[in-house]
FIKOL-198033 format. One record per atom (N, C-alpha, C, O): residue number from 1; residue in one letter; atom name; x, y, z. Coordinates in steps of 0.02 Angstrom, whole numbers, padded with zeros to 5 digits. Example, Ala and Ser with C-alpha at 12.3 -4.5 7.8 and 13.67 -1.06 7.14 Angstrom:
BEGIN
- seq  type  atom  xx  yy  zz
- 1  A  N  00660  -00284  00390 $
- 1  A  CA  00615  -00225  00390 $
- 1  A  C  00660  -00165  00390 $
- 1  A  O  00712  -00166  00423 $
- 2  S  N  00642  -00112  00354 $
- 2  S  CA  00684  -00053  00357 $
- 2  S  C  00645  00002  00394 $
- 2  S  O  00670  00057  00402 $
REM end
This chain:
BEGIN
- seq  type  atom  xx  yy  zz
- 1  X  N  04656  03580  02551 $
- 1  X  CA  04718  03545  02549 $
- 1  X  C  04773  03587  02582 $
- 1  X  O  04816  03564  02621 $
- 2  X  N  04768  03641  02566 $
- 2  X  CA  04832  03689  02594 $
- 2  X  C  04807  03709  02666 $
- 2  X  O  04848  03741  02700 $
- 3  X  N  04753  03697  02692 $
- 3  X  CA  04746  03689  02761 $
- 3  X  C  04774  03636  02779 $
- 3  X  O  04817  03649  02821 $
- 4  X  N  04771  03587  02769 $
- 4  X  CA  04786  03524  02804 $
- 4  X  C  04873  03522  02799 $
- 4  X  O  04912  03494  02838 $
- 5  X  N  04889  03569  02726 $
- 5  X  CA  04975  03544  02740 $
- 5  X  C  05013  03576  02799 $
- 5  X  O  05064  03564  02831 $
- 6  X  N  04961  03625  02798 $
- 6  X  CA  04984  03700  02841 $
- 6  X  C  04992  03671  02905 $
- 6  X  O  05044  03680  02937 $
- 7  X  N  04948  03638  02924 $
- 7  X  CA  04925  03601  02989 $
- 7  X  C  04997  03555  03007 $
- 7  X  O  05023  03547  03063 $
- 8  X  N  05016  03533  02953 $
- 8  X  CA  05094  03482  02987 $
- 8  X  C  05141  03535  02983 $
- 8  X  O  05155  03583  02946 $
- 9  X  N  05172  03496  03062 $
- 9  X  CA  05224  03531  03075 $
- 9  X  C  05281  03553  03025 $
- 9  X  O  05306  03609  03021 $
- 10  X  N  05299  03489  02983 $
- 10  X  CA  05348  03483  02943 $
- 10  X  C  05357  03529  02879 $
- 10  X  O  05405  03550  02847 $
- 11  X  N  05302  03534  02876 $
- 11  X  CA  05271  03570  02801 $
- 11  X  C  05288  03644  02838 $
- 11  X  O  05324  03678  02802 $
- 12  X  N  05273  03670  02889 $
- 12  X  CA  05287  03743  02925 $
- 12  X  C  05349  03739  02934 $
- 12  X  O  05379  03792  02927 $
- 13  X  N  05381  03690  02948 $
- 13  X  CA  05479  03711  02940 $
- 13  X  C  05510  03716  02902 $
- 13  X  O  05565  03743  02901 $
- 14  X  N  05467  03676  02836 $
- 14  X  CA  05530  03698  02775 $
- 14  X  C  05511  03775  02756 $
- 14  X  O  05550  03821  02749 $
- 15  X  N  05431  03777  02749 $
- 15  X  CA  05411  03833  02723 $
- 15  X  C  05449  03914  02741 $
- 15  X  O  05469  03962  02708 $
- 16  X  N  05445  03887  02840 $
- 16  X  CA  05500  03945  02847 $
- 16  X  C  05568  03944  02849 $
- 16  X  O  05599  03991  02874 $
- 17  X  N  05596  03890  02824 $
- 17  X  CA  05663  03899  02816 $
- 17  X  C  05670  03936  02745 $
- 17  X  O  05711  03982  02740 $
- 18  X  N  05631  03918  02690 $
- 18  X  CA  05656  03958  02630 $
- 18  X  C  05631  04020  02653 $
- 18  X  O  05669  04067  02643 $
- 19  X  N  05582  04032  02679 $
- 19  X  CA  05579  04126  02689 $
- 19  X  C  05634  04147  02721 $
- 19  X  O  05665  04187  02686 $
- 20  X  N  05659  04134  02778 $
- 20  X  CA  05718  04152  02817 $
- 20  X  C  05787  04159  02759 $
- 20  X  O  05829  04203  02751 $
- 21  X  N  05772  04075  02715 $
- 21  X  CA  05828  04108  02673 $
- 21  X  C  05831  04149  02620 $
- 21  X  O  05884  04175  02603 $
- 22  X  N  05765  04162  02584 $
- 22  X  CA  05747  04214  02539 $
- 22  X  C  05768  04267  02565 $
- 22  X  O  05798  04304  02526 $
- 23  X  N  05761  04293  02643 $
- 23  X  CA  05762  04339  02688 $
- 23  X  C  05812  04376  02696 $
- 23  X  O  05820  04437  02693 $
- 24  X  N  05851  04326  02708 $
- 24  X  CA  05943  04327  02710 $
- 24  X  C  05963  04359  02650 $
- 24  X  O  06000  04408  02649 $
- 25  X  N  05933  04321  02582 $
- 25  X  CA  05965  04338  02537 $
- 25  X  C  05970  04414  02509 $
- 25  X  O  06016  04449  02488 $
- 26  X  N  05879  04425  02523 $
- 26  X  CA  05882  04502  02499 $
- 26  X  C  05915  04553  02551 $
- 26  X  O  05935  04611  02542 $
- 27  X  N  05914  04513  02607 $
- 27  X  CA  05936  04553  02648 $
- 27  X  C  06022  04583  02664 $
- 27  X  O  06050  04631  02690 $
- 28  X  N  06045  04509  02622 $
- 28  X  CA  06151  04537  02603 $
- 28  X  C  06147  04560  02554 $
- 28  X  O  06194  04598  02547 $
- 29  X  N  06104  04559  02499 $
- 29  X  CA  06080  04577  02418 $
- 29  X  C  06064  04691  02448 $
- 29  X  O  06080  04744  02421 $
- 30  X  N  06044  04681  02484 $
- 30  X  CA  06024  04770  02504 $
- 30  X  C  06085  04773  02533 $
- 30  X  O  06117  04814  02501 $
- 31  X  N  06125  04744  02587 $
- 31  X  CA  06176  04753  02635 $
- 31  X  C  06224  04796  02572 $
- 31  X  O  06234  04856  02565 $
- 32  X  N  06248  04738  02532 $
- 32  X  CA  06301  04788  02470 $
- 32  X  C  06290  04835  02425 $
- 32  X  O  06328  04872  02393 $
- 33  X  N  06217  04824  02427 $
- 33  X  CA  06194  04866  02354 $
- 33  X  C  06196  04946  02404 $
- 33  X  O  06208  04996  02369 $
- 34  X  N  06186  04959  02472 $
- 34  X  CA  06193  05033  02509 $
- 34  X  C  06264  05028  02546 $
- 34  X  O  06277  05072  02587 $
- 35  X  N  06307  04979  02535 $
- 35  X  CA  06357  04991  02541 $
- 35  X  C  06404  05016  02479 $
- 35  X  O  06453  05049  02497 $
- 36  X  N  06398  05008  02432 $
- 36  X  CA  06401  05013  02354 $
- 36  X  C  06404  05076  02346 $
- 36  X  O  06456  05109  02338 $
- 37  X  N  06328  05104  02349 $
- 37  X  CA  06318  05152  02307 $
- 37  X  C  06327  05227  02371 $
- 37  X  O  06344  05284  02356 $
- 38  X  N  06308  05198  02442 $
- 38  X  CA  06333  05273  02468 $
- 38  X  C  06392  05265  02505 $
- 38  X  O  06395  05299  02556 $
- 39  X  N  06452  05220  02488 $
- 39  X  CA  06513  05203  02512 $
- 39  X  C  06505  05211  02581 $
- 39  X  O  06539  05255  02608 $
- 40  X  N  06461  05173  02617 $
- 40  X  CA  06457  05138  02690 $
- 40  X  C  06489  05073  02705 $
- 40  X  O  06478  05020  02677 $
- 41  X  N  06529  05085  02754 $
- 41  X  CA  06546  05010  02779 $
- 41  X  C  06496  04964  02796 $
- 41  X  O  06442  04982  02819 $
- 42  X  N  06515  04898  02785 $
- 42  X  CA  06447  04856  02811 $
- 42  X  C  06437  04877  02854 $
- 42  X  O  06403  04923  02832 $
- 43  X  N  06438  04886  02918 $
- 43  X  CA  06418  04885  02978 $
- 43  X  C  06368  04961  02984 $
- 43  X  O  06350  04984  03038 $
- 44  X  N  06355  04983  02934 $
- 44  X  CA  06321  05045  02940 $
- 44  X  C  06266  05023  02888 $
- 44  X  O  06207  05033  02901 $
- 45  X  N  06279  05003  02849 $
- 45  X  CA  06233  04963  02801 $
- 45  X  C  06189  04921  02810 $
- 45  X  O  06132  04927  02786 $
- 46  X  N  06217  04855  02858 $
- 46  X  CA  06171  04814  02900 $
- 46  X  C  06119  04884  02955 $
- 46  X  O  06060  04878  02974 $
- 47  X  N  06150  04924  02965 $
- 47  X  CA  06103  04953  03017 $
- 47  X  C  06048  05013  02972 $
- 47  X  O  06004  05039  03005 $
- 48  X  N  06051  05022  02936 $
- 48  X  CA  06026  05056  02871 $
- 48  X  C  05973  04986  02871 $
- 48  X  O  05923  04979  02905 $
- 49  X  N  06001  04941  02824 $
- 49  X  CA  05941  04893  02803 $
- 49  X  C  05888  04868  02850 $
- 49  X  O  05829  04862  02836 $
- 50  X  N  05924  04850  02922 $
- 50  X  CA  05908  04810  02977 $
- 50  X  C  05846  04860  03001 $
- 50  X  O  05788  04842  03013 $
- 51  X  N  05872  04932  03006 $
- 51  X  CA  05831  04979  03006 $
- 51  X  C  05764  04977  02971 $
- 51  X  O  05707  04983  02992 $
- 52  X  N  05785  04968  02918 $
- 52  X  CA  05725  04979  02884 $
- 52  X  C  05691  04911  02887 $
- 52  X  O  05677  04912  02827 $
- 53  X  N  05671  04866  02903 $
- 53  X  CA  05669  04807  02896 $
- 53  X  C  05585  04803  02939 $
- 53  X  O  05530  04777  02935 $
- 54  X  N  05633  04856  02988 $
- 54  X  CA  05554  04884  03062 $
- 54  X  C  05512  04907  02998 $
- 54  X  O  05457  04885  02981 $
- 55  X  N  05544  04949  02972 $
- 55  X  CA  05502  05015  02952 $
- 55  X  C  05447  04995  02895 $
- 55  X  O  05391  05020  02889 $
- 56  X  N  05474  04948  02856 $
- 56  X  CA  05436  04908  02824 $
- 56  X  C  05400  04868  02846 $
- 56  X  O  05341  04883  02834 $
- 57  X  N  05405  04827  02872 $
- 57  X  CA  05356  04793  02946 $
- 57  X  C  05296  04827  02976 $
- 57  X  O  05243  04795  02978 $
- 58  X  N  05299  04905  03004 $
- 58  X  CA  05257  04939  03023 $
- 58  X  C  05214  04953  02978 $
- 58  X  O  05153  04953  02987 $
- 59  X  N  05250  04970  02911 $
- 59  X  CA  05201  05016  02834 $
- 59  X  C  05163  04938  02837 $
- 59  X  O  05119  04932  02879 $
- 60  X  N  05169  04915  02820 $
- 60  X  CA  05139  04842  02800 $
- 60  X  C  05065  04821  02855 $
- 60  X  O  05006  04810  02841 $
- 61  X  N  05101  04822  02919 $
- 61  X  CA  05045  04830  02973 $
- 61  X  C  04979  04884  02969 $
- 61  X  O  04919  04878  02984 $
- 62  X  N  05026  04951  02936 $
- 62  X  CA  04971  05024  02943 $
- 62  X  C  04906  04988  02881 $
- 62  X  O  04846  04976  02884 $
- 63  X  N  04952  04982  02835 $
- 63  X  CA  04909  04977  02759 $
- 63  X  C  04857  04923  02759 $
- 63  X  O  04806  04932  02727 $
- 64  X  N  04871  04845  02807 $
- 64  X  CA  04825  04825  02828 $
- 64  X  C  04771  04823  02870 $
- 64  X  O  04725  04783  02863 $
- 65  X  N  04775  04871  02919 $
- 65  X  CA  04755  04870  02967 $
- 65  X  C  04702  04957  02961 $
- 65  X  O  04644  04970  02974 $
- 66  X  N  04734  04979  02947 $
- 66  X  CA  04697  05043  02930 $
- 66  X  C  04664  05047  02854 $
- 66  X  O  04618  05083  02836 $
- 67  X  N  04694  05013  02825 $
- 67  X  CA  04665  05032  02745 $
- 67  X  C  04657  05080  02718 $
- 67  X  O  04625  05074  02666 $
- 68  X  N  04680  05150  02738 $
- 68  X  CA  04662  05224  02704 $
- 68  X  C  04721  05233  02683 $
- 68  X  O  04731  05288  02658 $
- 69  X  N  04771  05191  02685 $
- 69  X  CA  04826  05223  02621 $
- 69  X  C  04849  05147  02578 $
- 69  X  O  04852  05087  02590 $
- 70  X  N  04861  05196  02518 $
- 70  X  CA  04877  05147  02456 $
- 70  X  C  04952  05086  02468 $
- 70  X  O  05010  05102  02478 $
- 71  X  N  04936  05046  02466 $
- 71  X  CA  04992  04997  02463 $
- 71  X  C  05077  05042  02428 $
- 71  X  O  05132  05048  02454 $
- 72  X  N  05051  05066  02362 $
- 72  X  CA  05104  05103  02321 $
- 72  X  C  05142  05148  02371 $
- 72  X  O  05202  05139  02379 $
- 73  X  N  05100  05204  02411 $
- 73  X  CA  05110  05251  02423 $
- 73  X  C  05164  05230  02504 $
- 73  X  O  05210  05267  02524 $
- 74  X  N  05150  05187  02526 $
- 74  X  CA  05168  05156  02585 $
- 74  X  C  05243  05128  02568 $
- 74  X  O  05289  05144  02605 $
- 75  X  N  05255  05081  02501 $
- 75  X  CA  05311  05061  02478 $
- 75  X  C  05353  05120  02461 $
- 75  X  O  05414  05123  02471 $
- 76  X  N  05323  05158  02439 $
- 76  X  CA  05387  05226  02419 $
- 76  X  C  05401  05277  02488 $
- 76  X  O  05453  05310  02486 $
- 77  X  N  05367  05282  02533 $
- 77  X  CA  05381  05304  02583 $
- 77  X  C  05447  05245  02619 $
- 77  X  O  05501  05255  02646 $
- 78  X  N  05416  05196  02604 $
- 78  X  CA  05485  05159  02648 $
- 78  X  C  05540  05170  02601 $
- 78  X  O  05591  05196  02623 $
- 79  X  N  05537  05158  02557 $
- 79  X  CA  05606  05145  02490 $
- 79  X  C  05633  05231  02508 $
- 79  X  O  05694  05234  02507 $
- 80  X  N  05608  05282  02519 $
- 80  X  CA  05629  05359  02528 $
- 80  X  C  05666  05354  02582 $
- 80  X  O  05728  05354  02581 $
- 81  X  N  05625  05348  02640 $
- 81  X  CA  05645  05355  02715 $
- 81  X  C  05731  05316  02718 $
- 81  X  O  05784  05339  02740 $
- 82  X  N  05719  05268  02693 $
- 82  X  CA  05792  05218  02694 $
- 82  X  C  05830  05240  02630 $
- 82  X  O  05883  05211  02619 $
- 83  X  N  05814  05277  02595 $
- 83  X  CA  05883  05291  02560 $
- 83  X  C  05898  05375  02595 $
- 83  X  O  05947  05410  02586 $
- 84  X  N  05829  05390  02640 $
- 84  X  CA  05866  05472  02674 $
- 84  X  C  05907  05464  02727 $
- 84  X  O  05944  05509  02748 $
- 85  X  N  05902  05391  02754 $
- 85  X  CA  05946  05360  02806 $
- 85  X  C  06013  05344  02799 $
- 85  X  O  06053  05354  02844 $
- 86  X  N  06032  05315  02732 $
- 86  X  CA  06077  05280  02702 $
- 86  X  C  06119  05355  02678 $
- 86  X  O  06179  05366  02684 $
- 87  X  N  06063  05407  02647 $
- 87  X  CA  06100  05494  02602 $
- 87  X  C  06124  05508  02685 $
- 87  X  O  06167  05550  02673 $
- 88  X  N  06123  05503  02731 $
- 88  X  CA  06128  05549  02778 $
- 88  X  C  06176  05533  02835 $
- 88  X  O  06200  05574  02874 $
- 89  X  N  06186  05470  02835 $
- 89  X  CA  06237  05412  02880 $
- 89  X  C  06284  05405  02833 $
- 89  X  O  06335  05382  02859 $
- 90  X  N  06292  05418  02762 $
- 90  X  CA  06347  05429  02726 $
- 90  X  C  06378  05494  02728 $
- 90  X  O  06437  05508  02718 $
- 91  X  N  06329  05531  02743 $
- 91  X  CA  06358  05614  02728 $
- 91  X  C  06394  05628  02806 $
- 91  X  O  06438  05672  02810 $
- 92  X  N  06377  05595  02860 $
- 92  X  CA  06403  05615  02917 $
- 92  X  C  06462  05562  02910 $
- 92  X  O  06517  05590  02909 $
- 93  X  N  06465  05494  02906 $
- 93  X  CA  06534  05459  02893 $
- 93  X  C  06590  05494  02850 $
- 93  X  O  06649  05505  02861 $
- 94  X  N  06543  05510  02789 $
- 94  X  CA  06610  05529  02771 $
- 94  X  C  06647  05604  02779 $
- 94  X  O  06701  05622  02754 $
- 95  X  N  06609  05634  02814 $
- 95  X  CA  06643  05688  02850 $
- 95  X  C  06711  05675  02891 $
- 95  X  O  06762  05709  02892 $
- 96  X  N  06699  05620  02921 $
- 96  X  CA  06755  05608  02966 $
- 96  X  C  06805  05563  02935 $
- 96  X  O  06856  05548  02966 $
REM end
């Protein structure tokens, strides 16, 4: 059955419209929450999240595609990397 819905067009546009907007959402939902907490302007924040967005994308690709590292271990490497991005683009902003 879920082949065949998959198969109409219609059924593939709503499907990705709520991801796009789920997408959005977590994606202004992170925008403030690292603007928040390491007092970044949006525009450094979007590039922080947007950033990481690859980076998660890639882990996701490795972990399937290679299979020798743990799903866990892959998620905390991204969640690190992007808050050493976010510790470190704050520490040079707010220098100046």
């Amino acid at each position: 059955i879920l082949q065949r819905l998959f198969s109409d067009p219609s059924v593939v546009e709503i499907v990705n419209e709520r991801r796009h907007t789920a997408k959005e959402f977590s994606r202004n939902y992170l925008i403030k929450l690292i603007g928040k907490n390491f007092g970044l302007p949006e525009n450094l924040s979007k590039f922080v999240i947007d950033l990481s967005a690859g980076l998660t994308s890639s882990a996701a690709n490795y972990v399937y595609e290679q299979n020798d590292v743990d799903f866990q271990l892959a998620e905390d490497v991204c969640v690190d990397m992007t808050l050493a991005v976010a510790e470190n683009i704050a520490r040079r902003h707010n220098k100046n």
